[in-house]
C-alpha positions as CSV (number, residue, x, y, z in Angstrom):
1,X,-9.9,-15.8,-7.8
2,X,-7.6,-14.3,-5.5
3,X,-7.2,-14.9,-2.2
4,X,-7.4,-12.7,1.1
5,X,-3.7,-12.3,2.5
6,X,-2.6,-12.1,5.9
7,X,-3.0,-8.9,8.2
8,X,0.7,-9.4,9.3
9,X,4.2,-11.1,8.5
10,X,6.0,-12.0,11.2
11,X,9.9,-11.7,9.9
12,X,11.4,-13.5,13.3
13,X,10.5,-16.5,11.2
14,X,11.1,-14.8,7.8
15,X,14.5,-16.4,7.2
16,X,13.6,-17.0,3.3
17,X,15.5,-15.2,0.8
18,X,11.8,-13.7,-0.4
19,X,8.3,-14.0,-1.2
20,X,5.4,-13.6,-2.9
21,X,2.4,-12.3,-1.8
22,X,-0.3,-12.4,-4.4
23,X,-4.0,-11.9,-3.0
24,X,-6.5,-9.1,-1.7
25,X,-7.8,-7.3,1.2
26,X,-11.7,-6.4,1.8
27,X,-11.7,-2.7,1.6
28,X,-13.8,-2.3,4.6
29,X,-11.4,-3.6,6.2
30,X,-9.4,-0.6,6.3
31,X,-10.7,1.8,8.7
32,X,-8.6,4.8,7.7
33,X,-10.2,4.2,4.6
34,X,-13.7,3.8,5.4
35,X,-13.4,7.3,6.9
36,X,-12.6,8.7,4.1
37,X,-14.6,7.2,1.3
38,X,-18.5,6.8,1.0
39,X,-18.3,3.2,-1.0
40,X,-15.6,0.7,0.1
41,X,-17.0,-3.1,-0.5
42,X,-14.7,-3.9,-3.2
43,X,-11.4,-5.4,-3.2
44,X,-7.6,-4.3,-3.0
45,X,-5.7,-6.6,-5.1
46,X,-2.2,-7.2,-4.2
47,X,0.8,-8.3,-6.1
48,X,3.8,-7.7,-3.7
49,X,7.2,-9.7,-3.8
50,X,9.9,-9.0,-0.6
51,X,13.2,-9.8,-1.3
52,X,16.4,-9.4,0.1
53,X,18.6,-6.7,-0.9
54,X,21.7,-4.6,0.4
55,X,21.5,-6.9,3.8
56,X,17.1,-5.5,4.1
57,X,14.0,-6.7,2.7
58,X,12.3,-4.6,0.0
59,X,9.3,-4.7,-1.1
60,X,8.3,-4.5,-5.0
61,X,4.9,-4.8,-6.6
62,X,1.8,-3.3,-7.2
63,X,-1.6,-2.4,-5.5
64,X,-5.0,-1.8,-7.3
65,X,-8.3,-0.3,-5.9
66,X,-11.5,1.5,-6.8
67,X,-13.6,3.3,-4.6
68,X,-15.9,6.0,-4.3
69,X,-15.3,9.3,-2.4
70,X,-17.2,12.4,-2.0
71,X,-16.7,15.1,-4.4
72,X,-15.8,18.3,-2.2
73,X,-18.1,20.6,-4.6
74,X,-21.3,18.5,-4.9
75,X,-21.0,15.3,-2.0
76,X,-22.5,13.2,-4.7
77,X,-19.7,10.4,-4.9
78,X,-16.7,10.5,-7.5
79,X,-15.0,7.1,-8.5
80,X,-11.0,6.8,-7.2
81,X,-9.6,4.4,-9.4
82,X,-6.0,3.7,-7.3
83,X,-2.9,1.7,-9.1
84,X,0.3,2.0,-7.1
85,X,3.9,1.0,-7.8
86,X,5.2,-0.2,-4.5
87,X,8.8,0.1,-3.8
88,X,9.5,0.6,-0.4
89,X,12.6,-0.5,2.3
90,X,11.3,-2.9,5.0
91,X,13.0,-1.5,8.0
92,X,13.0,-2.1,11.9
93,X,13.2,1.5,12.6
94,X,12.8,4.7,10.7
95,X,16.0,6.9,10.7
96,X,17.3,10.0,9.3
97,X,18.5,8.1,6.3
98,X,15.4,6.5,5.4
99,X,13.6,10.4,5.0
100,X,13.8,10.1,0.9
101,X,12.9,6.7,0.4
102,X,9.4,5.0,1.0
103,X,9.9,2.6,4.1
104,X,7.3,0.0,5.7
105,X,8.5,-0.2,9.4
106,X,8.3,-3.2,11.6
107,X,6.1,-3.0,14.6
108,X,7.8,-3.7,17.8
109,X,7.4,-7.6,17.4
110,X,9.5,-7.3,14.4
111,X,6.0,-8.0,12.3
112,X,5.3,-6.0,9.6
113,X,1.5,-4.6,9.4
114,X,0.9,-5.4,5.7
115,X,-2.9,-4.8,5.8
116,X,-1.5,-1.2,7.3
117,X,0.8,-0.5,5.1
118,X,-1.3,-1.5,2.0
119,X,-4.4,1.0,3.3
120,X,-1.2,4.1,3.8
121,X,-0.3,3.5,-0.2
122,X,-3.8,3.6,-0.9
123,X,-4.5,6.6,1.1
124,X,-1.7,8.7,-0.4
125,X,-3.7,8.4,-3.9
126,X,-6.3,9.9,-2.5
127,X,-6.1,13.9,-3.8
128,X,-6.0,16.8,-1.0
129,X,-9.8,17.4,-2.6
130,X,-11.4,15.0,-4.4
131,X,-13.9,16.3,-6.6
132,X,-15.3,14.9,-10.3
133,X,-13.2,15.9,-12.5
134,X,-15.4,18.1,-14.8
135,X,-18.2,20.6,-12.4
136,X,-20.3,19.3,-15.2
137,X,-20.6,15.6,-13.8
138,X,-21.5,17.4,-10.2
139,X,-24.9,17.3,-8.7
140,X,-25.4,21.2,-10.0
141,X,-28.5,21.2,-7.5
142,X,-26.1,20.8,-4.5
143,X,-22.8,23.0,-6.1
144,X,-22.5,26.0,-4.3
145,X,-21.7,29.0,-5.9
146,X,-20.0,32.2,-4.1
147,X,-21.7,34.5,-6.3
148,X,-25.3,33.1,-6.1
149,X,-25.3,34.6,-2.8
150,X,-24.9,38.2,-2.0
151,X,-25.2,39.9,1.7
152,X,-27.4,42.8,2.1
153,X,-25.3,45.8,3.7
154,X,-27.7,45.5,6.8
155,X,-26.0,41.7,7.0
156,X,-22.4,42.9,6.6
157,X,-23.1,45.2,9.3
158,X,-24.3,43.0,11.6
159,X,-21.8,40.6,11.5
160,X,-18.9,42.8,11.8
161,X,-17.6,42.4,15.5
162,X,-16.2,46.1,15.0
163,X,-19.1,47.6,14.5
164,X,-19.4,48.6,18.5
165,X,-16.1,50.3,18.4
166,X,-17.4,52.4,15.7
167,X,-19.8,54.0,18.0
168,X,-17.2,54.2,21.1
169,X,-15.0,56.6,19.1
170,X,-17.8,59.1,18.5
């Protein structure tokens, strides 16, 4: 069993040439995440090592998470299975030169949110409209259809805010 890692590294007293962090983070815990999905009491398991490199820290590994989120056709809730590659420059500030490369950015007590910056990978692997990935595994009672419904021309009428001009230019 894995165990929970820390919300923060401080790197005033990160002197070491690296580390690893092996562990996991309660889902709920993440409340950019909770927002988004319906089901978050699993785990996020972490296997992150930070090592020096080119006179920075990077950060290699990999993050793993499952979760449910609601599918944008029927609400009903559609598994996200997340597995991200992390490679990203531990930096104190976030510069021009930093724009095509993944950076983790140290707060302003030189500590680096990891709990924070573990919930942004996983909420980039979230797609713009999450949805099951075949309208046949949808709820088909709750799917709305655009052609199921069709105004009467007494509806279209009314709901055109034009329709008073048309009588002013008579």
């Amino acid at each position: 069993m894995s165990e929970s890692l820390l919300e923060a590294i401080d790197f005033e007293r990160f002197e070491q040439q690296g580390a690893d962090f092996i562990g996991h983070y309660d889902l709920g815990q993440m409340p950019r995440l909770v927002a988004e999905a319906i089901d978050v009491s699993g785990q996020c398991d972490v296997e992150l090592s930070i090592d020096r490199e080119n006179g920075g820290y990077r950060a290699k590994g990999r993050v793993r998470a499952e979760f449910d989120l609601p599918c944008q056709r029927c609400l009903d809730p559609v598994r996200h299975v997340a597995d991200v590659v992390v490679e990203a420059d531990i930096v104190s500030e976030e510069r021009d030169e930093h724009r095509h490369s993944d950076v983790w950015v140290l707060d302003e007590k030189h500590r680096l949110q990891l709990r924070a910056c573990i919930e942004d990978e996983l909420l980039l692997t979230i797609d713009d409209v999450p949805k099951h990935a075949d309208e046949n595994d949808c709820n088909q009672d709750m799917i709305f259809r655009a052609t199921e419904y069709e105004p009467d021309e007494a509806e279209v009428e009314a709901s055109n805010p034009f329709a008073v001009l048309k009588d002013l230019k008579q």
